[in-house]
FIMAR-661664 format. One record per residue (C-alpha): residue in three letters; z, y negated, x; residue number from 1. Coordinates in Angstrom, 2 decimals, padded with zeros to 5 digits, always signed. Last residue first. Example, Ala and Ser with C-alpha at 12.3 -4.5 7.8 and 13.67 -1.06 7.14 Angstrom:
<recs>
{r SER, w +007.14, v +001.06, u +013.67, k 2} $
{r ALA, w +007.80, v +004.50, u +012.30, k 1} $
</recs>
This chain:
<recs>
{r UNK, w +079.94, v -083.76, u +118.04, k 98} $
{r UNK, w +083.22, v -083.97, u +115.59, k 97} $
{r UNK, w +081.87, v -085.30, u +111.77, k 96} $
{r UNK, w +082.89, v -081.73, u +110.59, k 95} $
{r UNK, w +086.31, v -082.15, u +111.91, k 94} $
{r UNK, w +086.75, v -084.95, u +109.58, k 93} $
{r UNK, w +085.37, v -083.59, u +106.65, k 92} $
{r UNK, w +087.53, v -080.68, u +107.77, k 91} $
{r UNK, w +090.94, v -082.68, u +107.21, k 90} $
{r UNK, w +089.60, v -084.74, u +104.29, k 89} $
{r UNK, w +089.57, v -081.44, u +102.72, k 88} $
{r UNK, w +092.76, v -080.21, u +104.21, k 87} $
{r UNK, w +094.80, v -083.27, u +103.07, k 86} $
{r UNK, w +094.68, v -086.47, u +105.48, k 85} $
{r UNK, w +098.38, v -088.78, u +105.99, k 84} $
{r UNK, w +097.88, v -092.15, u +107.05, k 83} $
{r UNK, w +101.43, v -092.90, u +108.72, k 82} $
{r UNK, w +104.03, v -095.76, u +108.34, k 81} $
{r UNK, w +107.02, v -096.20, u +109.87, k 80} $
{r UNK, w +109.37, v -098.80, u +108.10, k 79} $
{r UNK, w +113.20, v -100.39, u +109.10, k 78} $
{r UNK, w +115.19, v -100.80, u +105.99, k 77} $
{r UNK, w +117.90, v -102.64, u +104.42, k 76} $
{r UNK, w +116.08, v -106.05, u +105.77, k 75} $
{r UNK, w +114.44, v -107.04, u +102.55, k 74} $
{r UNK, w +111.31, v -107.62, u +105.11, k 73} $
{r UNK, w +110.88, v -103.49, u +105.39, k 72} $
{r UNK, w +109.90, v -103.61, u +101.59, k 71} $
{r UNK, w +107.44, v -106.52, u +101.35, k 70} $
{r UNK, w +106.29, v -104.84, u +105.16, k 69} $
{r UNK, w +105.87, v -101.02, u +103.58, k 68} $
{r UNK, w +103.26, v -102.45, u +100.96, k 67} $
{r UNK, w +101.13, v -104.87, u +103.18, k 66} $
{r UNK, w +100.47, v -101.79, u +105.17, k 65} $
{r UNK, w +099.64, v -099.97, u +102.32, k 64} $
{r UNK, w +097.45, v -102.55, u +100.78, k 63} $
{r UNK, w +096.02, v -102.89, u +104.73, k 62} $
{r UNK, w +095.49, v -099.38, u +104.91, k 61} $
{r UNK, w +093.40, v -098.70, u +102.28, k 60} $
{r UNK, w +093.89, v -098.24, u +097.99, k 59} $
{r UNK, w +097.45, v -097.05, u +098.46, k 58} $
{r UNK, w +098.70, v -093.36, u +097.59, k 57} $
{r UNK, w +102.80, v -092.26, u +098.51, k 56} $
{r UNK, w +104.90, v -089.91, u +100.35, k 55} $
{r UNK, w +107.70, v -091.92, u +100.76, k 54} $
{r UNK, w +110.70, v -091.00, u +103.13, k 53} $
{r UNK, w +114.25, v -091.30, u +103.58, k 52} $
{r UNK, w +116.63, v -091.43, u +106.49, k 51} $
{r UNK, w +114.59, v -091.09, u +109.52, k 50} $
{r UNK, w +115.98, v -090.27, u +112.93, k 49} $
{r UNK, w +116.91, v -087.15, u +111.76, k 48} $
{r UNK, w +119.60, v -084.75, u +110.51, k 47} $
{r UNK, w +119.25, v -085.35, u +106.78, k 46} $
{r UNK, w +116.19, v -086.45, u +105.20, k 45} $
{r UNK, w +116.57, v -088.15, u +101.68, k 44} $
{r UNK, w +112.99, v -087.76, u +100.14, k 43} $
{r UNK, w +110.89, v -089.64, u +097.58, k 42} $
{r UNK, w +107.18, v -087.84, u +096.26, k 41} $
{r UNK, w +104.08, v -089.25, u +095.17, k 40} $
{r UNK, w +104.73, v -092.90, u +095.00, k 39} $
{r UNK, w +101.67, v -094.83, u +093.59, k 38} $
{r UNK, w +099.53, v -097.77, u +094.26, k 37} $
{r UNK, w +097.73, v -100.77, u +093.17, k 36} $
{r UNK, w +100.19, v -103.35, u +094.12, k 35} $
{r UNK, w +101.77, v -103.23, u +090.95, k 34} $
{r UNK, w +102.67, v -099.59, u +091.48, k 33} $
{r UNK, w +103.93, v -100.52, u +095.01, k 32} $
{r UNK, w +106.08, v -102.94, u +093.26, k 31} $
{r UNK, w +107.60, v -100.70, u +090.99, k 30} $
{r UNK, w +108.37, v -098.08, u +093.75, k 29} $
{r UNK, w +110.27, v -100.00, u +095.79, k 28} $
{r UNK, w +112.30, v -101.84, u +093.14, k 27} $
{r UNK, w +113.46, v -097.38, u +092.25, k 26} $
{r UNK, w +114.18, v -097.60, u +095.90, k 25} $
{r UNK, w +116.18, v -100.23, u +096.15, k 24} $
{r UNK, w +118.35, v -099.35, u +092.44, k 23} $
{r UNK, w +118.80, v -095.96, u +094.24, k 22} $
{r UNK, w +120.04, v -097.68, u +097.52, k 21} $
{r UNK, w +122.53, v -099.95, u +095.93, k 20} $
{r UNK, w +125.10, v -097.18, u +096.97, k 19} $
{r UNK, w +124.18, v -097.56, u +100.58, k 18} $
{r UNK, w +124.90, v -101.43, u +100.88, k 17} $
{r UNK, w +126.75, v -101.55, u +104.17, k 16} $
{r UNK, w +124.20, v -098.80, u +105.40, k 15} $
{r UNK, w +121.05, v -101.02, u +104.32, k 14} $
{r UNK, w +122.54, v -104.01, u +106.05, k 13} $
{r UNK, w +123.18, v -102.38, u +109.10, k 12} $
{r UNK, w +119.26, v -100.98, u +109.36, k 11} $
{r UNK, w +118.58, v -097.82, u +107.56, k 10} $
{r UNK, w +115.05, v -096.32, u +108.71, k 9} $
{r UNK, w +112.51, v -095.49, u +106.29, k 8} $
{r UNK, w +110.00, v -093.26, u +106.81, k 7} $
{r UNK, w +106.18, v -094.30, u +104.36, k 6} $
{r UNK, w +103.88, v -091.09, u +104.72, k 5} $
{r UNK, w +100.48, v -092.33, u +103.00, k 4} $
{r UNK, w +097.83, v -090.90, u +100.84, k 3} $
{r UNK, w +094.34, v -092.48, u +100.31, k 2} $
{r UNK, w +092.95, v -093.59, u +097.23, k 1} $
</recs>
């Protein structure tokens, strides 16, 4: 599996329904174990342009990609997703450079 970096953006409707964001997020996470995937780690980030964050495993990019649209298309959120590489797949990749 590869690992993913999921920030989440609060759009009007998220911020008018802030305190229903633990029961969100909690629905998030079910369904991307369903899909065939796993949150790693959830975040609040303060003092950015994100609010919260996944840190999460999907089979390939289109599962994850599939995964942050069902939950951007609730419309409390706005989604950024990024494919995230540890330091092994790091320096497989640097040792494929020519």
């Amino acid at each position: 599996m590869s690992t993913y970096l999921i920030e989440f953006s609060f759009t009007q409707k998220g911020v008018e329904n802030i305190k229903e964001s633990p029961a969100r997020f909690e629905a998030a996470k079910r369904m991307i174990r369903e899909q065939g995937g796993e949150v790693l780690a959830f975040y609040a980030s303060m003092g950015s342009e994100f609010d919260t964050l996944f840190i999460m495993e999907a089979p390939d990019e289109k599962k994850a990609g599939e995964m942050a649209l069902a939950i951007a298309k609730q419309g409390y959120v706005r989604t950024r997703t990024h494919r995230l590489f540890d330091d092994n797949e790091f320096k497989t990749l640097l040792d494929q450079l020519r």
